[in-house]
C-alpha positions in Angstrom: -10.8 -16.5 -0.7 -8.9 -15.0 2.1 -6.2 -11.9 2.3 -3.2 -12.2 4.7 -1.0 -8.9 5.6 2.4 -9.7 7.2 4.5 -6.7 8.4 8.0 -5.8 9.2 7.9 -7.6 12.2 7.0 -10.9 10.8 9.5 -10.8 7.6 12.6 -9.1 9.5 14.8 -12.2 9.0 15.6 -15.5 6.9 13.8 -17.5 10.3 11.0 -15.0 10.1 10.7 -15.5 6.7 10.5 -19.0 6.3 7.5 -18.8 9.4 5.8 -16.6 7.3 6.5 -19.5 4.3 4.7 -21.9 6.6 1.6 -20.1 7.7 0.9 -19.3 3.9 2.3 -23.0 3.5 -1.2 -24.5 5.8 -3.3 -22.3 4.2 -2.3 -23.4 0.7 -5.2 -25.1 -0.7 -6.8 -22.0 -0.5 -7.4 -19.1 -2.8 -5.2 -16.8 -0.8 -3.4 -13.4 -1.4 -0.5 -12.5 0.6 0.2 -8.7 1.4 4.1 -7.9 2.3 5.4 -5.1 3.9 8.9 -4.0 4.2 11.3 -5.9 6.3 12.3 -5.0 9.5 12.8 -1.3 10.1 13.6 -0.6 6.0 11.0 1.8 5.6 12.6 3.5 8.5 16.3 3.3 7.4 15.6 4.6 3.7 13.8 7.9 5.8 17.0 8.4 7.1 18.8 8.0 4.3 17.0 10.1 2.0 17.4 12.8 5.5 21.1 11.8 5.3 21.5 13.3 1.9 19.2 16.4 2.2 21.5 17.1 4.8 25.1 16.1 2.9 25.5 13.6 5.6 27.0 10.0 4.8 24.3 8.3 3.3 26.1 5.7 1.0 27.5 3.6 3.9 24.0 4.3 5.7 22.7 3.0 2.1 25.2 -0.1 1.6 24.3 -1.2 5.2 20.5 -1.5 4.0 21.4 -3.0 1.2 23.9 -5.8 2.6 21.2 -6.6 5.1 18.7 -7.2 2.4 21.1 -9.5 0.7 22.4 -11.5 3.6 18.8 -12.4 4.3 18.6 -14.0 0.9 21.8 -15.7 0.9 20.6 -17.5 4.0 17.4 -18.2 2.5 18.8 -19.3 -0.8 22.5 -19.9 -1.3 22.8 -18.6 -4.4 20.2 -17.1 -6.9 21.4 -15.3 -9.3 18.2 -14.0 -10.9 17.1 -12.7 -7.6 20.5 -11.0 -7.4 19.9 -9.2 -10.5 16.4 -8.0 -9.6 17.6 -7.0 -6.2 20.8 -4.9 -8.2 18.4 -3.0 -10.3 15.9 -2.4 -7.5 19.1 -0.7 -5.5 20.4 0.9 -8.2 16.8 2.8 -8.8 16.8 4.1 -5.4 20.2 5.2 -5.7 18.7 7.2 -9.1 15.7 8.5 -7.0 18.0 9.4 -4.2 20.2 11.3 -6.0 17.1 13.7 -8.2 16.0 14.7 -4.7 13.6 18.1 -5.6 10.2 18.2 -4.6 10.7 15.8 -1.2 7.6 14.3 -1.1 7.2 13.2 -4.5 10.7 10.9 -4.4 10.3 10.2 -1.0 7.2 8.0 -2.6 9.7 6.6 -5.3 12.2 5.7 -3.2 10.2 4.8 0.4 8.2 2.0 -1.9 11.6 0.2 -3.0 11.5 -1.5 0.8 8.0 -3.2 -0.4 9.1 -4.0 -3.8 12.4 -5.9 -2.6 10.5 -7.7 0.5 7.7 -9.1 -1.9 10.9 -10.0 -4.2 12.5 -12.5 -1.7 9.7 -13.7 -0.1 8.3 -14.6 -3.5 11.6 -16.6 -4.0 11.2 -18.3 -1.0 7.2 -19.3 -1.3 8.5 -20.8 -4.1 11.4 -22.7 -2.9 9.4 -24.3 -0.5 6.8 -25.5 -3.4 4.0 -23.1 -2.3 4.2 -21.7 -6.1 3.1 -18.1 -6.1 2.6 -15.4 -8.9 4.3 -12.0 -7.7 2.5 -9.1 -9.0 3.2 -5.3 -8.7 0.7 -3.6 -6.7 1.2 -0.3 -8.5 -1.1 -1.6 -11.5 -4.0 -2.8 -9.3 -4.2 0.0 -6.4 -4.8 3.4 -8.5 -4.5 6.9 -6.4 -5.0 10.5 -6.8 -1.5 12.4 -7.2 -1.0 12.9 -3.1 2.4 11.8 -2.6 2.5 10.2 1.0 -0.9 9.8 1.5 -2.5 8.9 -1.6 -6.1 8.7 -1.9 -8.0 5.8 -3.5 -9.6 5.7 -6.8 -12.0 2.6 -5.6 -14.0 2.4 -9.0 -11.0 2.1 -10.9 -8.9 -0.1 -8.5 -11.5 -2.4 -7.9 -12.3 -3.1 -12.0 -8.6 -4.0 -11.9 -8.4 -6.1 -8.7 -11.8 -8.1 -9.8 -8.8 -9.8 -12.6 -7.1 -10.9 -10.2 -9.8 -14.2 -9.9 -8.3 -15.9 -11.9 -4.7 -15.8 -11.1 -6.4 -16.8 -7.8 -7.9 -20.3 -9.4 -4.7 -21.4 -9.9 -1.7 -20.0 -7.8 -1.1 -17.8 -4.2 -0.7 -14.3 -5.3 2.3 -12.2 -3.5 1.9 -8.5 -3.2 3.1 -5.3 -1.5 1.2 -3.2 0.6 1.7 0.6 1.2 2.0 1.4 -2.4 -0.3 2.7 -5.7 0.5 4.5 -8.7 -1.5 7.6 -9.4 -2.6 8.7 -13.1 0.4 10.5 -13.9 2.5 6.6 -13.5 4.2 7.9 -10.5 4.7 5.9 -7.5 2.4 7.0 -4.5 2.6 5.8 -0.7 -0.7 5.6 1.2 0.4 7.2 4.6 2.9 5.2 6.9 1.5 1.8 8.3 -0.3 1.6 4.8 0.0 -1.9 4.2 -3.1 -3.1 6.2 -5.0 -0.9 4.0 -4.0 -2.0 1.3 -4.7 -5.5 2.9 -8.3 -4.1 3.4 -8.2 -2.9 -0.4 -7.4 -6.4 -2.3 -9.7 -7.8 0.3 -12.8 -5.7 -0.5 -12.3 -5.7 -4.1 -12.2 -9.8 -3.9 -14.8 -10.0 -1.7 -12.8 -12.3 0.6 -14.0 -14.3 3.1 -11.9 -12.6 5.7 -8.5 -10.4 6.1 -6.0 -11.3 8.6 -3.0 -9.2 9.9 -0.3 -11.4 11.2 1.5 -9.5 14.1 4.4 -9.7 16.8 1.2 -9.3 19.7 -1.2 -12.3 20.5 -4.3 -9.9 18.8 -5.7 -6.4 19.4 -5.1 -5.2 22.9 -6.3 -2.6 25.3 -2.7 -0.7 26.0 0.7 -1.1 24.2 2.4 -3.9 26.1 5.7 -2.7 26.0 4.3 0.6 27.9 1.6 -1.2 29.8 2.5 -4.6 30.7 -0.5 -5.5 32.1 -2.4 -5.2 29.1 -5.2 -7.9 28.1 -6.5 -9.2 23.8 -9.3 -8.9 22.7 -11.0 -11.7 21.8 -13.5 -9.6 19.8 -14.9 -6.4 18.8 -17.1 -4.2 16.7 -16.0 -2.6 13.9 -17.2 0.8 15.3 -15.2 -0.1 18.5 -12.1 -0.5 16.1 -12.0 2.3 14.2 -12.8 4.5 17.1 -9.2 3.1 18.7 -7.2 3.6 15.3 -8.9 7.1 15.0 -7.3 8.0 18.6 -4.0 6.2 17.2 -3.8 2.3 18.2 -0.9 1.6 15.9 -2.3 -2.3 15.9 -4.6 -1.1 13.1 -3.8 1.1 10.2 -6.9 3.7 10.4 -8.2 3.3 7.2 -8.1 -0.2 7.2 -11.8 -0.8 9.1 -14.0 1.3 7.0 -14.0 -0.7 3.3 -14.1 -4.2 5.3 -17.0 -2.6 7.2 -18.8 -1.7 4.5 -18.4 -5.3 3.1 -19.4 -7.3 6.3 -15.5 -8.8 5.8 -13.8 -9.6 9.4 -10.8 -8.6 10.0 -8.7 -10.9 12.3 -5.6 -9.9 13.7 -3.2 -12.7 14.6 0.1 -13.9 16.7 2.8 -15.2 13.9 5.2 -16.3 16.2 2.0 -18.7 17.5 -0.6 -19.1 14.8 -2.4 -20.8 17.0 -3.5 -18.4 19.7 -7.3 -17.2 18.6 -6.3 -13.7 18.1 -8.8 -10.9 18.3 -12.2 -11.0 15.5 -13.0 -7.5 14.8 -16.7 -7.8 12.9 -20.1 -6.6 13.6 -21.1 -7.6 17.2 -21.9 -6.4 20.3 -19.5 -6.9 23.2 -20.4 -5.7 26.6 -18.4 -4.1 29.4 -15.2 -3.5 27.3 -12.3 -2.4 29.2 -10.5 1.0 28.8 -8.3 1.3 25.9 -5.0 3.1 26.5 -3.6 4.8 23.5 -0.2 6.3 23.4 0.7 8.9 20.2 4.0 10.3 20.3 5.7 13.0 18.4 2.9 15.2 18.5 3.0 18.7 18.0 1.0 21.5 20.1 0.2 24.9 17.7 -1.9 28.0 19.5 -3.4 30.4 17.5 -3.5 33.7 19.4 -5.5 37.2 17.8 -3.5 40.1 17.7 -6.0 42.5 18.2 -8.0 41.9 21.2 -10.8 40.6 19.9 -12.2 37.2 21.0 -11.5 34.1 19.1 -14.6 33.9 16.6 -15.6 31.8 13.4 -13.9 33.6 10.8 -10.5 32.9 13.0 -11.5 29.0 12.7 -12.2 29.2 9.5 -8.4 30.8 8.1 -7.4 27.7 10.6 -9.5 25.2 9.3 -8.7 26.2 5.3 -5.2 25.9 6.4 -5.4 23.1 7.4 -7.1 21.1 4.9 -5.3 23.0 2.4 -2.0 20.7 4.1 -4.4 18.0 4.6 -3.3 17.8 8.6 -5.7 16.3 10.7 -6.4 17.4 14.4 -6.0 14.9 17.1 -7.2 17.6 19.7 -8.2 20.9 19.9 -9.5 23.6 22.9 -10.1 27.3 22.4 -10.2 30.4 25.3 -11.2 33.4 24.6 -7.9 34.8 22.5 -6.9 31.5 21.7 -7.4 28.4 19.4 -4.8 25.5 20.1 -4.6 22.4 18.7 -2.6 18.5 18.5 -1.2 17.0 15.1 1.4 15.0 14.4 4.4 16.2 13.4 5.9 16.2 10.0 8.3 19.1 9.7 7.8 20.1 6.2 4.0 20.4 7.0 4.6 22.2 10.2 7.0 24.5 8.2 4.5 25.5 5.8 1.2 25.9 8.4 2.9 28.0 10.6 4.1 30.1 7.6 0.2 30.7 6.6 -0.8 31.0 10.3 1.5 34.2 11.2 -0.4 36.1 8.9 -3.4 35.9 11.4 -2.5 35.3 14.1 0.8 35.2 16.8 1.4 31.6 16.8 3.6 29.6 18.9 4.1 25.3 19.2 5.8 22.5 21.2 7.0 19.7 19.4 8.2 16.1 20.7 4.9 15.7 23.0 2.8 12.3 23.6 -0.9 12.4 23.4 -2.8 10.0 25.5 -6.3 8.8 24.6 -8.0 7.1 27.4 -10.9 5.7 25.9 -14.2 3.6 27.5 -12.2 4.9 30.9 -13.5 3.9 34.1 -13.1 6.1 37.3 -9.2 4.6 38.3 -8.1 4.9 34.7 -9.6 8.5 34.6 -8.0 9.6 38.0 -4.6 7.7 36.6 -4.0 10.0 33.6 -5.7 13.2 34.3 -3.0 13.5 37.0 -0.1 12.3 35.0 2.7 15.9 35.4 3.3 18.1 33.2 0.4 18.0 31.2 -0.3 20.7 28.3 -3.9 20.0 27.8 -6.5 18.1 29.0 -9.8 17.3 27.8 -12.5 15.1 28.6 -16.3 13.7 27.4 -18.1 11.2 28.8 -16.2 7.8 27.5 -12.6 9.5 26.8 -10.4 11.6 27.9 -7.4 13.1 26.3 -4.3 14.5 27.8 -1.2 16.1 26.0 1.9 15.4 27.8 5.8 16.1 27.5 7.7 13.3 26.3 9.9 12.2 29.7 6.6 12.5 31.4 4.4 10.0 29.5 5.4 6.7 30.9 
């Protein structure tokens, strides 16, 4: 059986949809299970809106815009469907409810973030089935089971994969139609698994199933060395090792959800990542191989956020300094993307999240006299060769630079990082 993972990109309109309709359509005769993300930029605009009331700004019209463009889609798909109309209603009406119960941030920004998933897998279920490609919808909250770590929750894999293993036989008989990005945790709340989740969640069903492959259909002809729209010059992939892979999502190729390599790994499953506006283009095959002479891969990570511990005392940075750093760190599971000390100092590279920020910096000063930048853009220069490695190191107004002997890593301001 196979896994395919469409995201925003691929679902952002009735014509997008019904492409998706016809990929899944050739691959029919198979035992497939589809993985749906959100359409378009939802998960985006429901961020805002959930910022727009936290702050008493206008969020109903914000909200009613969302939700016109969600059923304007499926009047072009479908005319008129009434049952879809209702289920659509009541999925609205429980964000507004989640919305408006707004306490401990993270916890309803999982309840109401996953709504985007639920109502994509909702029409595009509809229209699988319109075009006789007959599909059981199923909630992926009762087959992916997390810890209670609201935006990033972290697999239970014994007990998700006894309930995925069911799934066989659903797959005998029908395409199955999911939503990625989302789990329930053992309390029956709602959980996220970090933004860009769906491929993981891809990579879960797949491993569980022990599918013949998963494939990630995308708005790029495969995995490439640069983001085009920086780099334009930028070449696919035709294949590489899983190492090589999660090295680049590590460093923050958004191609690639990060967690997504290591369970397929494990289960010598490829992973192929694929064009949907031409399904025919070969894509990039990311397995176990060797591939020689691979070219430097260019990594871009914006909204990063620089933090520098400094002693107050006059002592020298030691290890009992990185350890209140490191405790508070984990503590906030934040993970460094870069980090240098001097002799007074300890500075470091995350992204930013303001409510994590908030809350680090809070412990910190207790140490230490800390300052940050926020709004920065890490670049990772990875497998660099001596032109790419001249290139970036002298990019202006860099922050921090650091290099090893296949990547270099420079922390840049934001109107500086083209």
């Amino acid at each position: 059986m196979k896994v395919f993972k469409f995201g925003g990109a691929s679902l952002k309109s009735a014509s997008a949809i019904q492409n998706a309709v016809r990929i899944i359509k050739s691959h029919a005769g198979e035992k497939l299970l589809v993985v749906v993300s959100a359409i378009g930029k939802t998960t985006n605009a429901l961020e805002e809106i959930l910022t727009l009331y936290r702050e008493n700004g206008p969020w109903p019209a914000a909200f009613n815009q969302l939700k016109k463009y969600h059923l304007d889609i499926a009047v072009e798909l479908f005319a008129q469907s009434n049952h879809l109309q209702q289920k659509l209603d009541q999925v609205f009406q429980s964000i507004e409810t989640e919305i408006e119960r707004l306490d401990e941030y993270d916890l309803v920004y999982d309840q109401v973030i996953s709504q985007g998933e639920i109502i994509s897998s909702l029409i595009v279920a509809e229209a699988l089935n319109q075009s006789q490609v007959f599909c059981q919808w199923i909630d992926a909250r009762e087959y992916i089971l997390t810890d209670n770590t609201h935006r990033e929750g972290k697999v239970d894999w014994m007990a998700t994969e006894e309930k995925i293993k069911n799934l066989h036989l659903i797959l005998e008989k029908n395409v199955i139609l999911t939503q990625g990005f989302i789990g329930r945790s053992n309390n029956g709340l709602t959980t996220t698994l970090g933004r860009e989740g769906s491929d993981f969640s891809a990579a879960i069903f797949g491993t569980c199933l022990d599918a013949e492959s998963v494939t990630i259909w995308k708005d790029v002809p495969g995995v490439m060395n640069a983001d085009p729209k920086r780099l334009p010059a930028a070449v696919v992939f035709s294949e590489l090792p899983f190492r090589e892979a999660a090295e680049m999502t590590y460093y923050g190729a958004s191609v690639i959800h990060p967690k997504t390599i290591k369970p397929l790994a494990n289960r010598d499953i490829p992973l192929l990542v694929k064009n949907f506006d031409d399904p025919s283009l070969p894509g990039t095959r990311i397995h176990e191989c060797k591939v020689d002479a691979i070219p430097p891969l260019i990594v871009f990570k914006d909204n990063q956020c620089l933090v520098s511990c400094h002693v107050t005392d006059y002592t020298f940075i030691n290890e009992e300094h990185l350890r209140i750093i490191f405790h508070a760190l984990s503590e906030l599971d934040i993970k460094i993307n870069m980090m240098q000390n001097s002799a007074v100092s300890f500075s470091f590279c995350i992204d930013f999240r303001e409510s994590k920020i908030s809350k680090l910096i809070g412990q910190l000063q207790h140490h230490f006299e800390v300052y940050y930048n926020t709004g920065l853009t890490l670049i990772t220069v990875k497998n660099y060769d001596e032109a790419a490695f001249e290139t970036y190191r002298k990019k202006k107004g860099v922050l921090l630079e650091q290099s090893s002997r296949s990547t270099l890593q420079v922390l840049i301001k934001p109107d500086r990082a083209g």
